[in-house]
C-alpha positions as CSV (number, residue, x, y, z in Angstrom):
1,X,214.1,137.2,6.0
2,X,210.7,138.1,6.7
3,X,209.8,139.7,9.8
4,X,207.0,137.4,10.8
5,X,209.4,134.4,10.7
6,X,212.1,136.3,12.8
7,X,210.9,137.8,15.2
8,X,208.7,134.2,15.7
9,X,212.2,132.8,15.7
10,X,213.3,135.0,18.6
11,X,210.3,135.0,19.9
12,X,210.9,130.9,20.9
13,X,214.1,131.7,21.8
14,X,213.9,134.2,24.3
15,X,210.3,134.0,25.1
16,X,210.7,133.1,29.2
17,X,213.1,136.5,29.3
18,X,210.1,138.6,28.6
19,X,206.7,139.5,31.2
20,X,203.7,137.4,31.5
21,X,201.9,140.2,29.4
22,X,204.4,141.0,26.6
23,X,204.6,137.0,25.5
24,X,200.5,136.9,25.9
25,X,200.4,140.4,23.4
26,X,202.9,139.3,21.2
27,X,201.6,135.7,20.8
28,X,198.5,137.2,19.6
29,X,200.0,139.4,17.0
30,X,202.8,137.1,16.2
31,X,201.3,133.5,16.7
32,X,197.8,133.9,16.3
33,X,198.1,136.8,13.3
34,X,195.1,138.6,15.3
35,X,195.2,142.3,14.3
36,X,195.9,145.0,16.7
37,X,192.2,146.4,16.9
38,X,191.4,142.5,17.6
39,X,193.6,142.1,20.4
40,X,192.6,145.3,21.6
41,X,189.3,144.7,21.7
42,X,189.4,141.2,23.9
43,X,192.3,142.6,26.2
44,X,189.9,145.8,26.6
45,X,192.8,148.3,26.0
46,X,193.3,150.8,23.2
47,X,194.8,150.0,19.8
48,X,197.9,152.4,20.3
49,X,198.7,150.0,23.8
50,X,198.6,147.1,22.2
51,X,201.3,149.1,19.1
52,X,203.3,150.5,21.4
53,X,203.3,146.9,23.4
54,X,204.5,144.9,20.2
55,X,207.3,147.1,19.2
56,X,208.5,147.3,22.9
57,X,208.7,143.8,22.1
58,X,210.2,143.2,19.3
59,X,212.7,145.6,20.5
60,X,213.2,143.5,23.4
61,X,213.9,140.6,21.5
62,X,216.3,142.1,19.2
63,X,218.3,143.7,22.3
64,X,218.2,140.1,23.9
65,X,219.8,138.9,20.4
66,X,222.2,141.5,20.2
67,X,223.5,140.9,23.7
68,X,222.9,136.4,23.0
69,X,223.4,136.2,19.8
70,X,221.8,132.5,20.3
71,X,219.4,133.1,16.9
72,X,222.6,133.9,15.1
73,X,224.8,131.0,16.4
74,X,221.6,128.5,15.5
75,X,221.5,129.7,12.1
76,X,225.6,129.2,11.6
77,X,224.8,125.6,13.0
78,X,222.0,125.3,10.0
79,X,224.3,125.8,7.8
80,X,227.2,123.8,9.1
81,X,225.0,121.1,9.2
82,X,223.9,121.4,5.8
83,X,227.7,120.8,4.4
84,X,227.9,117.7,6.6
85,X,227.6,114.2,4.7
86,X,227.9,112.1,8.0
87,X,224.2,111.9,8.9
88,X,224.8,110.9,12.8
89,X,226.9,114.0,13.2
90,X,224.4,116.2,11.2
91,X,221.9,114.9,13.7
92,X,223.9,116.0,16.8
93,X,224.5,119.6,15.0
94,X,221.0,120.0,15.1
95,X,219.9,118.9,18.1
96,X,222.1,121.3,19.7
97,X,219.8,124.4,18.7
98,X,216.2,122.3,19.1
């Protein structure tokens, strides 16, 4: 899966777990596909901060999935709900991980 589309995933998921500061950085990077030096350059830090800040991030969000596992248990829902004919049931399914 591409990483862009994953860690936005988690990112969704888990975004109220993480600091004021870390979803404001990673929106930028992730969200608003500003580059590093960009975001560095309005937040008035250095480049390597704003680096070091996004991984520390995106490690969050994978410990938060290891520990959850909420991401994985959504996707095994997507594709339950893709072998399911009954469209009211497939409806429910899904509106379990929106």
């Amino acid at each position: 899966m591409d990483k862009v589309v994953y860690f936005n995933n988690l990112f969704s998921i888990y975004k109220e777990l993480l600091t004021n500061r870390e979803q404001e950085i990673f929106s930028y990077y992730y969200e608003e596909n500003l580059s590093m030096g960009e975001i560095a350059l309005n937040e008035e830090v250095s480049r390597s901060f704003i680096g070091n800040m996004v991984k520390r991030t995106e490690k969050k969000l994978e410990e938060l999935e290891s520990t959850l596992k909420i991401y994985e248990k959504n996707q095994k829902i997507l594709e339950i709900s893709k072998e399911i004919t009954e469209e009211n049931i497939r409806i429910r399914l899904l509106d379990l991980i929106h």
